[in-house]
C-alpha positions in Angstrom: -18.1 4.5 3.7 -18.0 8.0 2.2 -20.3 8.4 -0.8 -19.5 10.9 -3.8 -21.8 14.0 -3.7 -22.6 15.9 -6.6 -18.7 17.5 -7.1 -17.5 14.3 -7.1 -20.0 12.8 -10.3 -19.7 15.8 -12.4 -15.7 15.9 -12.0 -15.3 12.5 -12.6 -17.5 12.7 -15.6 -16.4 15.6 -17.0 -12.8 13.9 -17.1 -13.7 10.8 -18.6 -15.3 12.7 -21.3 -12.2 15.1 -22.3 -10.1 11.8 -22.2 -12.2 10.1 -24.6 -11.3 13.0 -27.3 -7.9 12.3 -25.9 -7.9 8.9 -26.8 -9.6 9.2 -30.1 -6.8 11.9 -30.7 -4.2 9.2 -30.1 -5.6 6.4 -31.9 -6.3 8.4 -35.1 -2.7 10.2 -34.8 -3.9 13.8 -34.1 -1.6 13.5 -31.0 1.9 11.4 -30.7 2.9 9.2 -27.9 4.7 12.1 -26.1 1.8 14.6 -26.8 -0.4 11.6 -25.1 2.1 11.1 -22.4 0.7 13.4 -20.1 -3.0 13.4 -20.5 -3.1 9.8 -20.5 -0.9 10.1 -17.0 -3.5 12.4 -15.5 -6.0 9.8 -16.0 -3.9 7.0 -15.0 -2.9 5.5 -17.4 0.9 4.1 -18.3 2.2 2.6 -20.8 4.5 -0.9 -20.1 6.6 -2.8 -21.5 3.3 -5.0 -23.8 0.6 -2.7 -23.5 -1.0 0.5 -21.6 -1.3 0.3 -18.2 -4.8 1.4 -16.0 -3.9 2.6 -12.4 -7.7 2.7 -10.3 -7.8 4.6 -7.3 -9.3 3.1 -4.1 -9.1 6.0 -1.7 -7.5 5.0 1.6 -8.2 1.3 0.7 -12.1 0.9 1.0 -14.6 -1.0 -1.5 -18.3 -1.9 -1.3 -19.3 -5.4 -2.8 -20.8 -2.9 -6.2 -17.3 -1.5 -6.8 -15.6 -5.0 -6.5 -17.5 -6.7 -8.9 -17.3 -3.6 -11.1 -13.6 -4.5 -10.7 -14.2 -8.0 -11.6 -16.3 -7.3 -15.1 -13.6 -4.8 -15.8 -11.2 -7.7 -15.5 -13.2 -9.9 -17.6 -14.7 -7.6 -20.4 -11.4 -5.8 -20.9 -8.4 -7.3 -19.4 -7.2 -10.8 -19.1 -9.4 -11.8 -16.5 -7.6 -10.2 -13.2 -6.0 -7.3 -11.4 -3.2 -6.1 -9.7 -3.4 -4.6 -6.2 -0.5 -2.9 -5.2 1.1 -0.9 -2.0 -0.8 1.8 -2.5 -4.1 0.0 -2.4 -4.5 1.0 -5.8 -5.6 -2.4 -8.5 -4.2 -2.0 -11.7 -5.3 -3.8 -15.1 -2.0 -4.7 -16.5 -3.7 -5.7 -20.4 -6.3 -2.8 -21.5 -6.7 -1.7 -24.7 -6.3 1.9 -25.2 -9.5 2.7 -27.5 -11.4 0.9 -24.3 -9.7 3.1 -21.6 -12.4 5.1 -21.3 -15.5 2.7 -21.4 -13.1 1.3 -18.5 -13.0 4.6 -16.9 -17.0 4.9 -17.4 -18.2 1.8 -16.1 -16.1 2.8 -13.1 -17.4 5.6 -12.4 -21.3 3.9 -11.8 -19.6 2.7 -9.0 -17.9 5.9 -8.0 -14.2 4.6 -8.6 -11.8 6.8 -10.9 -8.3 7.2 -12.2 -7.7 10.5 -10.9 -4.3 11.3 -9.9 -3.1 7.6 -10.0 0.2 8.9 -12.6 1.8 11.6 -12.5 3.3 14.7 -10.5 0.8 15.3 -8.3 -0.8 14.3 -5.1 -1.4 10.5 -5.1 -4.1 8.2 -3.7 -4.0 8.8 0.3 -3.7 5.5 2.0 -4.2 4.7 5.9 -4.1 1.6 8.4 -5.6 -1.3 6.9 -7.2 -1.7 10.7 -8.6 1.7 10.9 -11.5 1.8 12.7 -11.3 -2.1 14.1 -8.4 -1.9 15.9 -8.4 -1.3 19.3 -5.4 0.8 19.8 -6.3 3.6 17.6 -6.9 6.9 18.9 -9.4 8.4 16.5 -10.4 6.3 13.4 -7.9 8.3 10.6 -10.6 7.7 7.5 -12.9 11.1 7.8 -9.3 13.0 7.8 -8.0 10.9 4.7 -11.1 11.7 2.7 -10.7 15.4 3.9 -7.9 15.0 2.3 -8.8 13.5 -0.6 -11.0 16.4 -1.2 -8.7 19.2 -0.9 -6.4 17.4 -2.6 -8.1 16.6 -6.1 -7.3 18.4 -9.0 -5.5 21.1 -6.4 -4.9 24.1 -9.1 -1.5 24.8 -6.9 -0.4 21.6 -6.8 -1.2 19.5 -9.9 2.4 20.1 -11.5 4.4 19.3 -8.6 8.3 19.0 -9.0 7.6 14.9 -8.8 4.5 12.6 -7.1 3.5 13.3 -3.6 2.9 10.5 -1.2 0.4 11.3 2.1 -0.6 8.6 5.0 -2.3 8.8 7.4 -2.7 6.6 10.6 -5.0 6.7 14.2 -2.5 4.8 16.6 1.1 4.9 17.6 1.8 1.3 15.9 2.2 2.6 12.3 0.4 -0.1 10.1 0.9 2.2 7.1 4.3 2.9 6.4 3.9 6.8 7.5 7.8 7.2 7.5 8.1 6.0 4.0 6.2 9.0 2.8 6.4 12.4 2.0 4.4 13.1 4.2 3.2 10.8 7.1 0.3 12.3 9.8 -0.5 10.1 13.2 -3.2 11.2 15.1 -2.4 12.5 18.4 -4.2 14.2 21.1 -3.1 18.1 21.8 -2.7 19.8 24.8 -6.2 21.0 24.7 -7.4 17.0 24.4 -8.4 17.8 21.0 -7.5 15.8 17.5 -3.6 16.7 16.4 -1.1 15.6 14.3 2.0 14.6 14.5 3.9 15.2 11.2 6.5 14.1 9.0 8.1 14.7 6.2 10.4 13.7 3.7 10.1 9.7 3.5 10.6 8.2 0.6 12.1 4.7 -1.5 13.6 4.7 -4.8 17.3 5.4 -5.8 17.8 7.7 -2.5 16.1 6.3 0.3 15.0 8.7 3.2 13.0 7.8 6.2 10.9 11.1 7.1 11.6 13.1 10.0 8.9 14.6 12.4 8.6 18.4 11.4 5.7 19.4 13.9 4.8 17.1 17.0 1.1 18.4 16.9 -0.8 20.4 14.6 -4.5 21.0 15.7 -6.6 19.3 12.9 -8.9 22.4 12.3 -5.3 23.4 10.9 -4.2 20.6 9.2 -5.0 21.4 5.5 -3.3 24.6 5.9 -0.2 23.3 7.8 0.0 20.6 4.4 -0.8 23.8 2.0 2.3 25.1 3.8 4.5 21.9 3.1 3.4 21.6 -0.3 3.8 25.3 -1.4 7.6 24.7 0.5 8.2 22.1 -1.7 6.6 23.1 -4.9 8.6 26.8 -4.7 11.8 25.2 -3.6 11.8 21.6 -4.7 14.4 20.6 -8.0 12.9 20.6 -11.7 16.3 20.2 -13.4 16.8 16.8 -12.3 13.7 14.0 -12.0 16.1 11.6 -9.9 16.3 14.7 -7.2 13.4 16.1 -7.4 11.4 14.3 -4.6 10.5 16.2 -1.6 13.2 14.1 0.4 15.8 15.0 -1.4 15.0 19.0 -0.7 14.6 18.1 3.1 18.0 16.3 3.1 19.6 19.0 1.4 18.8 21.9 3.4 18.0 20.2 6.4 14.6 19.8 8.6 15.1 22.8 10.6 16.1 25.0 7.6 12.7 22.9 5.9 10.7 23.8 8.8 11.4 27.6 9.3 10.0 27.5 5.6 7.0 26.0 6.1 6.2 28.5 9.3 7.4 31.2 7.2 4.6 29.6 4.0 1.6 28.7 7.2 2.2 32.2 8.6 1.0 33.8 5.5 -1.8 31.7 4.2 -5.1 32.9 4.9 -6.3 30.1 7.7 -10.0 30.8 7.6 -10.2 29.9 4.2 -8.5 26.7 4.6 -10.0 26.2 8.0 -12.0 22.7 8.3 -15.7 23.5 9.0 -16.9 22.0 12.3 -20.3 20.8 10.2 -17.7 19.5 7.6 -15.9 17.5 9.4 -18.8 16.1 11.1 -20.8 15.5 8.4 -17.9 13.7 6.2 -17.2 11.8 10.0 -20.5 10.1 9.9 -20.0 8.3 6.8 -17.5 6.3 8.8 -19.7 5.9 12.0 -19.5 2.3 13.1 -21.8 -0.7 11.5 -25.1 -2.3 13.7 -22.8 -4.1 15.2 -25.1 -7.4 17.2 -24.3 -7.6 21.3 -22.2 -11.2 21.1 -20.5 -12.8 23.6 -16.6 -12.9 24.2 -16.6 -16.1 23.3 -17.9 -17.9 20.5 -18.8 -22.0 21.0 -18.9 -22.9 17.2 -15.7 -20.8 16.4 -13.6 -22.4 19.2 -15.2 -25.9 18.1 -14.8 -25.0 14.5 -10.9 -24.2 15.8 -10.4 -27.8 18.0 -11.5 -29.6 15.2 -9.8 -28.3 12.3 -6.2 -28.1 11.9 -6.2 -25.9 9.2 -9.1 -23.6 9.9 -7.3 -23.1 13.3 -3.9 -22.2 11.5 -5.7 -19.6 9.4 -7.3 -18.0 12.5 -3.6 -18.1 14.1 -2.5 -16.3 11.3 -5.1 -14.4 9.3 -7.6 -13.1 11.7 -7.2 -9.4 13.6 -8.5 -9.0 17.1 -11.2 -6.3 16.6 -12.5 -3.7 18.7 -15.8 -5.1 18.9 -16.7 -8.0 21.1 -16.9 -10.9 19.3 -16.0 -9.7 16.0 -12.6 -10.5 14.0 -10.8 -9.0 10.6 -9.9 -11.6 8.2 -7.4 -10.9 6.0 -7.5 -12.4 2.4 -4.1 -13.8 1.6 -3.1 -12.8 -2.2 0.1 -14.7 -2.0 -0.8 -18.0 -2.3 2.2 -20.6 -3.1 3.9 -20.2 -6.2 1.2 -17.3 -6.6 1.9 -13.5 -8.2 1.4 -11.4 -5.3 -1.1 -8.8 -5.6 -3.3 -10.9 -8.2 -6.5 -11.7 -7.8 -9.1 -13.2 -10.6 -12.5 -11.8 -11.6 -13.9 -14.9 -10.7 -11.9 -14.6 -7.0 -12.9 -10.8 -7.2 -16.4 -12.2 -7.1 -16.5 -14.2 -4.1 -14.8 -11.5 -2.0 -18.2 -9.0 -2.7 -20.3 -12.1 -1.9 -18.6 -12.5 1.6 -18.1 -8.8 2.2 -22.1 -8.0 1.4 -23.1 -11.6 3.6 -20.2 -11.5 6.2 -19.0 -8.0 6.5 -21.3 -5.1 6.1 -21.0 -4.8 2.4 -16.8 -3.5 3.3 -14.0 -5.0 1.7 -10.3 -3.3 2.1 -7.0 -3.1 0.3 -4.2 -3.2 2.2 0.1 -1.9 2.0 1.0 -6.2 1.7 -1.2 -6.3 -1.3 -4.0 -8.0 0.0 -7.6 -7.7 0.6 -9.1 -7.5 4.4 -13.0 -8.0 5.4 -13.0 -6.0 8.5 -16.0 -6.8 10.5 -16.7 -10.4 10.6 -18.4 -12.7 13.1 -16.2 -15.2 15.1 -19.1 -17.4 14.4 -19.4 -16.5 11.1 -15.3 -16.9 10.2 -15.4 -21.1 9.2 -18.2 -20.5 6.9 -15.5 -17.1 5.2 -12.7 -19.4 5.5 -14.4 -22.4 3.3 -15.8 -20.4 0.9 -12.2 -18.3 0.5 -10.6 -21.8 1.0 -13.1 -23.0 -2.4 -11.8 -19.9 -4.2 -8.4 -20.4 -3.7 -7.8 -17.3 -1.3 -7.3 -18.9 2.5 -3.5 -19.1 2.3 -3.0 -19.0 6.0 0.6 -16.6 5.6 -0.3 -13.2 6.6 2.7 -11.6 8.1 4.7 -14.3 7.3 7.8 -15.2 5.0 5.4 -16.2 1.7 3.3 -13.1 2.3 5.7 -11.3 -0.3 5.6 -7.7 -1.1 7.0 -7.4 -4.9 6.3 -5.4 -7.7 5.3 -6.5 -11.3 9.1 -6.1 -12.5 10.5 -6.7 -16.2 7.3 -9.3 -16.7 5.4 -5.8 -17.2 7.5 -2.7 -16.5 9.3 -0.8 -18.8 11.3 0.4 -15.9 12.3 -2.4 -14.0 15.5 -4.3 -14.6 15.0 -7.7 -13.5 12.0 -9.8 -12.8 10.4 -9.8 -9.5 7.8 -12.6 -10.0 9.8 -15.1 -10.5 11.8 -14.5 -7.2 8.8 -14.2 -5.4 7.6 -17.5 -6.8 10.9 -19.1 -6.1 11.3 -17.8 -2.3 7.3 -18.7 -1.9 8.1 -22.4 -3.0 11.5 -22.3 -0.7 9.7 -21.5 2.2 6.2 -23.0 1.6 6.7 -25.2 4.4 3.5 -24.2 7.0 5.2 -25.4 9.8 8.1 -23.6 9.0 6.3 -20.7 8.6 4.8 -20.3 11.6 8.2 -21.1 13.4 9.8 -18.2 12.1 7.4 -16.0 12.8 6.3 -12.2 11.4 9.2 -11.7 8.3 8.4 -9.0 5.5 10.5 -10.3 2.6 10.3 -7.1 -0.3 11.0 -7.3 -3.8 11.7 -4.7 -6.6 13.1 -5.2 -9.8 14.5 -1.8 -9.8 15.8 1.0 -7.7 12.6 3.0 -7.8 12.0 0.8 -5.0 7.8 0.0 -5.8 8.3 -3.3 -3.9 9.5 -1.7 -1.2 12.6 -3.7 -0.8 14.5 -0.8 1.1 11.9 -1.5 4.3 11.6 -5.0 4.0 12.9 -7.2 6.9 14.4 -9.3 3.8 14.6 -7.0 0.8 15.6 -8.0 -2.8 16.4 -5.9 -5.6 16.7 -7.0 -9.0 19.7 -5.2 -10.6 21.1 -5.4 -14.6 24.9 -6.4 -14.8 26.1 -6.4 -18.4 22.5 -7.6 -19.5 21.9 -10.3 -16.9 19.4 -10.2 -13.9 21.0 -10.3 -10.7 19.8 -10.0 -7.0 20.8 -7.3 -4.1 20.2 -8.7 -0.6 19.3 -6.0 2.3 18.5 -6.9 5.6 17.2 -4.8 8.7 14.6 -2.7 6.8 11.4 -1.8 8.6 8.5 0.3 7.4 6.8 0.7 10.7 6.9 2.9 13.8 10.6 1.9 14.0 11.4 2.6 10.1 14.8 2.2 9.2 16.5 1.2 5.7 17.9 -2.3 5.1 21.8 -3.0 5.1 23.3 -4.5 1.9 24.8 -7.4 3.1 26.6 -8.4 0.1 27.2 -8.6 -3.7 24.2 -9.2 -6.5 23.5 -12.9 -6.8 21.9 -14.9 -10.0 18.2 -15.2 -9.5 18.5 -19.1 -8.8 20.7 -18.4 -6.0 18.3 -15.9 -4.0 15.3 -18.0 -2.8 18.5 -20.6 -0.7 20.1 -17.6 0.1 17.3 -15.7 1.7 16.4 -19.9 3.3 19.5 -19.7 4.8 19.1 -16.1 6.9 16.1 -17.2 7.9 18.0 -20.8 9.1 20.5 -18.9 10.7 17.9 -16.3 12.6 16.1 -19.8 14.4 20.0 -20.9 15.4 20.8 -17.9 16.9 17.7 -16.0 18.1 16.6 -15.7 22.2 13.1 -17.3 22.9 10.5 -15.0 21.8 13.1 -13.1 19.9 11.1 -12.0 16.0 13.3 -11.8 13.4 13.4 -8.3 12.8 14.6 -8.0 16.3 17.5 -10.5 16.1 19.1 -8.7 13.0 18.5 -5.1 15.8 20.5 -6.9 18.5 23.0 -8.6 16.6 23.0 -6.6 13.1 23.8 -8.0 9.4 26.9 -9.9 9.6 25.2 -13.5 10.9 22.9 -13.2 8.0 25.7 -12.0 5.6 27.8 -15.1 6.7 24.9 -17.4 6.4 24.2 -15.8 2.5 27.7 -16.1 1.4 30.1 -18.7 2.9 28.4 -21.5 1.0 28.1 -19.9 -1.8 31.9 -19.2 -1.5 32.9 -22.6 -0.5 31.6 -24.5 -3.4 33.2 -20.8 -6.0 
């Protein structure tokens, strides 16, 4: 895990200090809400529909057991007791009080967490594989290269005021565990024709009220010249890129409009020009910020762990957590558990200090002092024992936290929605809760198999509904909440948008509706068949018919 040197400590400090002047500025009037507005966004900080807003960056998803239980005193001292964790495996504290913003921001920085370019129209959090080095199919573990970026990418003097926020990921593998085509710019390792680390690139992804899944822009860029090939992007977009209009200024709506090849001849034209010594990645760099991320002691175990496969044979329901929770990993003899924060008739994404507490106890026993934040909104301990996974499943099972549902339909994606945001039309937590209770059914579960149901309670999309298998947007008609239905979205390797199969529906209507799909997909799917690749073969219209007709027949 990479460590802050001295840059790092004196920037972060140095910021927290000019924002506590901000904030005294504010609170005594100096400075209005809209003189505020973008010094409290550079710190990231919003303010919601009840109070201010705190946005904490966790850099490509990885915490120690120090920085979670910072999270958790945080949560207790100045919050309501828990965070958020969201898509972008930030944690947000939904409840601060703005004269304590920046004892927040201070007691988070003794654990080398920050609020740096959370908000804003910048360069946000990088974010990568969940997996990344533990899966076995990866070519090159993508971390060292997400915290190179990082680096350049912090407080970038070119590219702090960007026409609208920038989204990177970055993944080691050809199965895309990180939505990389949802981005503005997605990178997947690849080798070059030399043998050597390249990236494959693309550009223009994005959600929201225009939807755009990237397209590849450069099939390998040698990583000694990656930061210059994204200077090149960025300076593209920052020189050409709308400021007239905020719902047409993201980076895919420039590559839409002109076109990839006329967007690429741009960026060769900006990468031809730039001075690629100075921007050239040191082989000592690289190496030294690659051995942060070396491997953990693991211990020589065998293939196959007695107590784990008894543990298994004699519990039901620590066997159907393994089934559904636990990664293969690279090493012999080792698993990933992932920490469910959808439990039934849960908020996803929430987790208590208390909760917060127990996952740095198990990550500091269990898992080399690593915990991780995932795109679903939950939390992953990435190097555990097989032997060692009952004694993690009781204690998460004691702290309310071994939902067995990863991948499946209750593991809900779904922003905060008009319960918090300011933004947000319709409520998403309530659907969630509604579609978790539907479909709590274990059993069922487990019959129908990997489904990614996505809510957002408004078309900026931070639920990711557009890419859900299931997605459901909440939508204002004359003052009421109603519910868009999309089906066929994907956010991996084969990204494609959902298909509106219908009109809105009222929200006590969606969690039957979205039952009955999933009804129809075990009538008419092959053996084998997972759902996402039943609505490929046969497209909307079953689903759409299963949604509506009843609905109709009783109108």
């Amino acid at each position: 895990m990479y460590r802050y040197d001295e840059f790092d400590a004196a920037l972060v400090r140095e910021r927290i200090a000019e924002f506590s002047d901000q904030v005294d500025r504010r609170s005594s009037g100096e400075l209005t809400e809209d003189e505020f507005k973008p010094l409290r966004l550079m710190n990231g900080v919003y303010l919601q529909l009840h109070a201010y807003m705190a946005r904490i960056a966790v850099p490509y998803g990885v915490m120690n057991s120090r920085q979670m239980r910072q999270l958790a005193h945080v949560a207790r001292t100045y919050d309501k007791g828990y965070g958020h964790f969201t898509t972008r495996t930030n944690i947000q504290f939904n409840w601060p009080a703005l004269q304590d913003l920046p004892a927040i921001l201070s007691d988070l920085a003794e654990v080398e967490m920050h609020a740096i370019q959370t908000s804003g129209n910048c360069i946000r959090n990088v974010t990568t594989d969940v997996f990344a080095g533990v899966a076995a199919d990866e070519i090159e573990d993508p971390r060292p290269w997400c915290e190179i970026v990082r680096q350049w990418s912090t407080i970038h003097p070119e590219f702090s005021f960007l026409p609208r926020k920038f989204k990177i990921a970055v993944i080691g593998a050809a199965k895309d565990r990180a939505a990389i085509r949802t981005h503005d710019v997605g990178l997947q390792i690849v080798r070059g024709e030399d043998g050597q680390t390249a990236f494959r690139v693309f550009v223009g992804g994005g959600q929201g009220r225009l939807p755009h899944i990237a397209q590849e822009i450069a099939p390998a860029v040698p990583g000694r010249s990656l930061l210059a090939y994204l200077t090149a992007i960025l300076r593209a977009y920052n020189l050409l890129g709308r400021r007239d209009n905020i719902h047409k200024a993201r980076i895919k709506i420039l590559v839409a409009a002109v076109g990839i090849d006329a967007f690429r001849d741009e960026v060769e034209r900006q990468f031809a020009i730039l001075r690629l010594e100075d921007l050239r990645i040191p082989d000592e760099e690289l190496a030294r910020i690659q051995a942060y991320f070396t491997p953990p002691p693991f211990a020589a175990l065998p293939a196959i762990s007695s107590s784990y496969d008894a543990a298994r044979r004699l519990n039901p329901e620590f066997a159907r957590f393994t089934r559904s929770n636990l990664r293969a990993h690279k090493q012999v003899g080792y698993g990933a558990i992932i920490i469910s924060l959808k439990p039934i008739d849960g908020v996803p994404g929430d987790i208590t200090a208390a909760q917060m507490e127990v996952v740095a106890d198990l990550a500091e026993r269990f898992s080399f002092n690593e915990v991780r934040a995932s795109y679903e909104q939950n939390l992953v301990l990435p190097h555990v024992r097989l032997e060692d996974a009952h004694a993690v499943w009781s204690r998460l099972r004691e702290a309310g936290l071994a939902t067995a549902n990863a991948d499946l339909a209750t593991d809900i994606i779904a922003c905060p929605g008009l319960d918090y945001c300011s933004l947000a039309n319709a409520r998403s937590i309530p659907v969630a809760q509604a579609l978790s209770r539907q479909l709590a059914d274990a059993d069922l579960q487990e019959k129908l198999g990997p489904v990614r149901i996505n809510i957002s309670g408004c078309i900026n999309a931070c639920g990711h509904h557009h890419v859900g298998h299931i997605g459901v947007l909440g939508v204002d008609r004359k003052g009421e909440e109603y519910y868009q239905i999309t089906v066929g979205g994907s956010p991996d390797e084969q990204a494609a948008l959902g298909e509106i199969v219908g009109r809105s529906l009222p929200a006590e209507e969606v969690a039957p509706a979205v039952a009955r799909a999933l009804d129809r997909y075990l009538e008419i799917r092959n053996d084998g068949e997972l759902f996402i690749d039943t609505v490929r073969r046969l497209g909307a219209d079953p689903f759409r018919t299963a949604i509506y007709e009843p609905i109709d027949a009783v109108a």
